[in-house]
C-alpha positions in Angstrom: -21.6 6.9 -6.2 -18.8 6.4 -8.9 -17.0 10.3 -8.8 -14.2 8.9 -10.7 -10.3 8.5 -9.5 -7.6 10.2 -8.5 -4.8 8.3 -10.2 -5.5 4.8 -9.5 -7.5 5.1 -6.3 -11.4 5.4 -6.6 -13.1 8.3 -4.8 -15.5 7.3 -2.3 -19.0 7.2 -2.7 -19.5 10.4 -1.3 -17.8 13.8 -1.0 -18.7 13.8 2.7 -17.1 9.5 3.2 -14.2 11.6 1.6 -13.6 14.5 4.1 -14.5 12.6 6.8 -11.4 10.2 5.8 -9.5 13.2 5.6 -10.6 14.2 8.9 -10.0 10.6 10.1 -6.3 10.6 8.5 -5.1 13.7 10.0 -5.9 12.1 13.1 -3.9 9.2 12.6 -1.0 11.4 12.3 -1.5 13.2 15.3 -1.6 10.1 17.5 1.5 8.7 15.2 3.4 12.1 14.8 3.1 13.5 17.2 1.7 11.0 20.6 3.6 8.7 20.1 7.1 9.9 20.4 6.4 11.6 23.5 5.7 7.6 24.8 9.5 6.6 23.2 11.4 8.0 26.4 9.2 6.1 29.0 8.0 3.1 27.1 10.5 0.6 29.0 9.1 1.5 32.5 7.5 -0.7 34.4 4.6 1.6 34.7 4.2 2.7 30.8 1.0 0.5 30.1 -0.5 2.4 33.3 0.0 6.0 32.4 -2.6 8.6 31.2 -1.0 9.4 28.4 -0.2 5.8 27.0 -3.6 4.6 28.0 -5.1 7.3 25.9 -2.9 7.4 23.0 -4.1 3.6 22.6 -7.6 4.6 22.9 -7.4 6.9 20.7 -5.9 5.2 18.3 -8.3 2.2 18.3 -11.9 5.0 18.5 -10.4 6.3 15.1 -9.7 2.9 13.6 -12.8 1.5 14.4 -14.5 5.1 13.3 -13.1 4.8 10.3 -14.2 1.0 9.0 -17.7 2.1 10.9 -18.1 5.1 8.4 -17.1 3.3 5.2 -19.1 0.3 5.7 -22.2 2.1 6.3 -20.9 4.1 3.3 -20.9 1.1 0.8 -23.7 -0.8 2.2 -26.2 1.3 1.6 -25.5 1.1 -2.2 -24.6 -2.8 -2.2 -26.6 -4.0 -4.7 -24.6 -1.1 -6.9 -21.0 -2.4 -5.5 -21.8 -6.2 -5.8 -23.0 -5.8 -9.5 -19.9 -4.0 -10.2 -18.3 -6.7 -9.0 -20.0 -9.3 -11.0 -19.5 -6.9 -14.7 -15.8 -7.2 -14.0 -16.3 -10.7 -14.2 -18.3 -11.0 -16.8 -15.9 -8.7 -18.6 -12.7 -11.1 -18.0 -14.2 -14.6 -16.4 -10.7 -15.8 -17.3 -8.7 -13.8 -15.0 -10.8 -14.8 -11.3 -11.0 -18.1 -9.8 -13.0 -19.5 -7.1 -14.4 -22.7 -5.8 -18.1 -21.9 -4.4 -18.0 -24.7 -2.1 -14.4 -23.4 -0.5 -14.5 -23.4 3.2 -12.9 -20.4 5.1 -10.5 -21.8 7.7 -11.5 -20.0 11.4 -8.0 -18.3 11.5 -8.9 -16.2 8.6 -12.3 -14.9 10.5 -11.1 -12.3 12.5 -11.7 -8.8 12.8 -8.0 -8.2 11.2 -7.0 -4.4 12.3 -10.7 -3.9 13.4 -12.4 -4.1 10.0 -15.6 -5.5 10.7 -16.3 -8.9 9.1 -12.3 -9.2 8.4 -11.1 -9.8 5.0 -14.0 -12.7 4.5 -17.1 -12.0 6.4 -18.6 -8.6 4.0 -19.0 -9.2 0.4 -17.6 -5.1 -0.1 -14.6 -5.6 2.0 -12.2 -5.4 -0.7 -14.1 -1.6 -1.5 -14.0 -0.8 3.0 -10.3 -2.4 2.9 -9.1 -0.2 0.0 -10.0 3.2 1.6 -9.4 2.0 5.5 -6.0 1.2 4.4 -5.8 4.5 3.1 -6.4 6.4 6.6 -4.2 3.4 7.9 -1.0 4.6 5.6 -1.7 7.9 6.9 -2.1 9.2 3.1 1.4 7.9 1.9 0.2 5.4 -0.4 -2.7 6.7 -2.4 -1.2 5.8 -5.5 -0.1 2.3 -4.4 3.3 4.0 -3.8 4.3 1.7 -0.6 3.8 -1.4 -2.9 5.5 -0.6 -6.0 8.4 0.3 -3.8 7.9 -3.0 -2.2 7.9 -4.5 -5.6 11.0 -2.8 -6.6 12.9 -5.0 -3.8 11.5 -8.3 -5.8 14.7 -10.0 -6.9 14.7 -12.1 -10.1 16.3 -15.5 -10.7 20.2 -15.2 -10.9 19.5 -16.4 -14.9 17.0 -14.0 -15.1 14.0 -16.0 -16.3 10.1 -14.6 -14.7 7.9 -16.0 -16.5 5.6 -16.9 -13.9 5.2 -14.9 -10.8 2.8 -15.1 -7.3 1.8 -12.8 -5.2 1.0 -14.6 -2.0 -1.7 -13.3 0.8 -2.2 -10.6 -2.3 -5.5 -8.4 -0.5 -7.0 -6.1 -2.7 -3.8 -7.1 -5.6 -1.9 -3.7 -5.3 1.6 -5.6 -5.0 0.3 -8.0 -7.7 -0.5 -5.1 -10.4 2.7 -3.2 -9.5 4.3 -6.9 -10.0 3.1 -6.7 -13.5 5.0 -3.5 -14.6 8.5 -5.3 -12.5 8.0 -8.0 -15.0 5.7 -7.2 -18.1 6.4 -10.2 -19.4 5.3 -12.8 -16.8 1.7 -14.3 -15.9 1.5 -12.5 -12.2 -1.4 -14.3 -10.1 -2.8 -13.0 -6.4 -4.2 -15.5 -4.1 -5.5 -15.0 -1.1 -8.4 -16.8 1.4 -10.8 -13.8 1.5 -13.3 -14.1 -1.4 -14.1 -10.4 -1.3 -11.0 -9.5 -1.3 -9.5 -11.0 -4.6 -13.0 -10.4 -6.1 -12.3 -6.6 -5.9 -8.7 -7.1 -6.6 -10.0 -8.7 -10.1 -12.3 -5.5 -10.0 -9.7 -3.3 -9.8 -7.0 -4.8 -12.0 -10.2 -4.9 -15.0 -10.5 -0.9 -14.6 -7.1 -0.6 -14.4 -6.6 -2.5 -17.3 -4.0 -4.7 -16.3 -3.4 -8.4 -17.3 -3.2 -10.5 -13.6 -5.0 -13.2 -12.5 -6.6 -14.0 -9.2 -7.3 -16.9 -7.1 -9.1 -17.6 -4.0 -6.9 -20.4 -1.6 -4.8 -21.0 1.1 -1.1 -20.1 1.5 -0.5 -23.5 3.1 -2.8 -25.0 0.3 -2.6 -23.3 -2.9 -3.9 -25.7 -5.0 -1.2 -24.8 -7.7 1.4 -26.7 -9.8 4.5 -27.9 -8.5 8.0 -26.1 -10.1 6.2 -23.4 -11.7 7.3 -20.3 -10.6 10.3 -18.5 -10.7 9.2 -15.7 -8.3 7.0 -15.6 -5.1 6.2 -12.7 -3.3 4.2 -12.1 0.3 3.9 -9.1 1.7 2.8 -8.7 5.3 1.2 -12.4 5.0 3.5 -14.1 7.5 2.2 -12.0 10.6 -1.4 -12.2 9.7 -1.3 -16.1 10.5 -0.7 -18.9 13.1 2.7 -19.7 14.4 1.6 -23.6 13.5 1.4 -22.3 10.1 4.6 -20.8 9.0 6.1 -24.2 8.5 3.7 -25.4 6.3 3.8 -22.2 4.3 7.6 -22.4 3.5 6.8 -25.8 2.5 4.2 -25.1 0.1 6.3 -22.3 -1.2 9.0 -24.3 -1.7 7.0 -26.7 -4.0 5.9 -24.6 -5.9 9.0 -22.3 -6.9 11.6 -24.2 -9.4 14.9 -24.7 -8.5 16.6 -21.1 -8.6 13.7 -19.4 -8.1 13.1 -16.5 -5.5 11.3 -16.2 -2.7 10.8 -12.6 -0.8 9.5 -11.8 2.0 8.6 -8.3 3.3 7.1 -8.6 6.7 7.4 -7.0 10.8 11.3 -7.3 11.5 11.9 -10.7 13.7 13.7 -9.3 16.8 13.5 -10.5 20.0 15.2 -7.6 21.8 13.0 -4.9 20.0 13.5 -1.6 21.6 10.6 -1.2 24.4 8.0 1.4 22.3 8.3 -1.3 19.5 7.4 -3.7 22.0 4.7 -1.1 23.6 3.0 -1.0 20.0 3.4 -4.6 19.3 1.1 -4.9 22.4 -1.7 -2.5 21.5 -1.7 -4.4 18.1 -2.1 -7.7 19.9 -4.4 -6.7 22.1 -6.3 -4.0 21.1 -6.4 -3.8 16.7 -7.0 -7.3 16.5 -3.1 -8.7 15.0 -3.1 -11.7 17.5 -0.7 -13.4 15.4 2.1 -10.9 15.0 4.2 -11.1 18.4 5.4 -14.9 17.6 6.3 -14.0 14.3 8.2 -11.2 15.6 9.3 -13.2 18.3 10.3 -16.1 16.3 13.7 -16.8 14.4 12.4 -16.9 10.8 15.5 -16.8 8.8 16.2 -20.3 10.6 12.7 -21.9 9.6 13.5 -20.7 5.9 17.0 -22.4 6.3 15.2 -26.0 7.5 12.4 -25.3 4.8 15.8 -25.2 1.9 15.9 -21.9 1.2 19.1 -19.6 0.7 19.5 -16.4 2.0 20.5 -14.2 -0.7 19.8 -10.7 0.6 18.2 -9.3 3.5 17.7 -6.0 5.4 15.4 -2.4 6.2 13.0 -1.9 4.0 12.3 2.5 3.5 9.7 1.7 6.3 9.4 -0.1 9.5 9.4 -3.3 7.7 12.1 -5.9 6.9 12.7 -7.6 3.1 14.6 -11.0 3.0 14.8 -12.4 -0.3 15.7 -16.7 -0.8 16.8 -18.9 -3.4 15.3 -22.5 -3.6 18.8 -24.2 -4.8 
């Protein structure tokens, strides 16, 4: 069950999980690769939804999604009792470094099926373990080594005087942009949150073995729970898509209480463009509709860098991230 790492990602619990990821990854890139730009010069017809070869590019890319979480929750269920007691040494090992309230409720917006994983990010106890190598086939075997977050971490602007001595990663998953925030500032108490229970739980899990100093919490983005003025960096990756239009207000606003005056806000996320080219919007569809992101068109549709304006922020630098997503770092003034 434990056949050791390569670098910092565990090997699955079985050779066979392992080559049938493979199998499932080079799959992915066929339909990414290779399908989809064949769909680029016909995707603004009025007909593109309706043609053979769009219909079954999106079915094939949802069959090997779903495959894929199908094949890896079997994988770690059947051995359960192993994964959850690994989960509970890690925090016996460092009780310090993992908080949660027993009694905390799960808000209904956080219960989906996000990108098809069953049970979400909150449902399965071992969704951290099923997210960690789903994610995997989903980066199409670019980020084994946490390579797409410490690049996004690299884009984390300081405070203009410099000082980092407390940082948060907000909507943190399984705590790969919160470890990699530790090496961008070795000095600094770097804490996670996020609402799934399972999913900081392994992030704790993972940071132990690793043996990096972070701390996790389980909360709410619009409800952290945390100390007014005490950070000089926040950080949220991909969070902003993942939630309600109604919430992205009181999200700004919470961040905003929380960061000190001169402290910096970035946030990588889907570029906010309302005339994206048609096979953008052709993809944002499928993803609506068919892998389970319901709340990404109206942030992509909305005007963001306005709502962080009215929230009090600054812009101090935005643009292209490497990928397909956008970076926009603020200063609260």
């Amino acid at each position: 069950m434990n056949r050791g790492h390569v670098g910092v990602l565990p090997r699955t619990p079985t050779l066979e999980d392992e080559s049938y990821l493979g199998f499932m990854e080079s799959l992915r890139n066929q339909h990414i690769r290779a399908m989809f730009p064949k769909i680029i010069g016909f995707a603004d017809a009025s007909d593109a939804e309706s043609r053979p070869y769009v219909r079954t590019w999106k079915r094939l890319m949802r069959s090997q999604q779903q495959q894929t979480w199908q094949k890896l929750q079997a994988s770690y269920a059947s051995q359960r009792a192993h994964y959850e007691a690994e989960l509970d040494a890690a925090e016996q090992r460092n009780p310090g470094r993992l908080h949660y309230d027993p009694a905390f409720t799960v808000p209904q917006y956080a219960t989906l099926d996000i990108h098809l994983q069953p049970g979400g990010y909150c449902g399965d106890s071992l969704a951290g373990y099923v997210f960690h190598h789903g994610t995997k086939v989903f980066y199409q075997g670019d980020n084994d080594q946490d390579e797409l977050h410490r690049q996004v971490v690299e884009s984390v602007l300081a405070p203009a005087d410099g000082k980092a001595a407390k940082v948060l990663d907000l909507g943190c998953s399984i705590g790969q942009c919160t470890t990699a925030l530790k090496s961008r500032f070795p000095q600094a108490e770097i804490t996670g949150l996020d609402v799934g229970l399972p999913m900081v739980r392994y992030a704790h899990k993972r940071a132990t073995d690793l043996g990096v100093e972070v701390y996790f919490r389980q909360g709410l983005a619009e409800d952290t729970q945390l100390p007014a003025g005490q950070y000089d960096v926040i950080l949220a990756y991909i969070l902003f898509h993942e939630v309600p239009e109604r919430l992205f207000k009181p999200i700004l606003a919470e961040v905003y209480r929380l960061l000190r005056p001169g402290g910096c806000f970035t946030v990588v996320d889907a570029p906010n463009n309302r005339q994206l080219p048609a096979a953008n919007r052709l993809w944002l569809k499928f993803d609506a509709h068919y892998n389970c992101e319901p709340y990404s068109p109206a942030f992509v549709a909305s005007d963001f860098t306005t709502l962080l304006g009215e929230a009090g922020f600054r812009i101090r630098s935005a643009g292209p991230t490497p990928t397909f997503l956008h970076c926009t770092t603020t200063v609260k003034d």
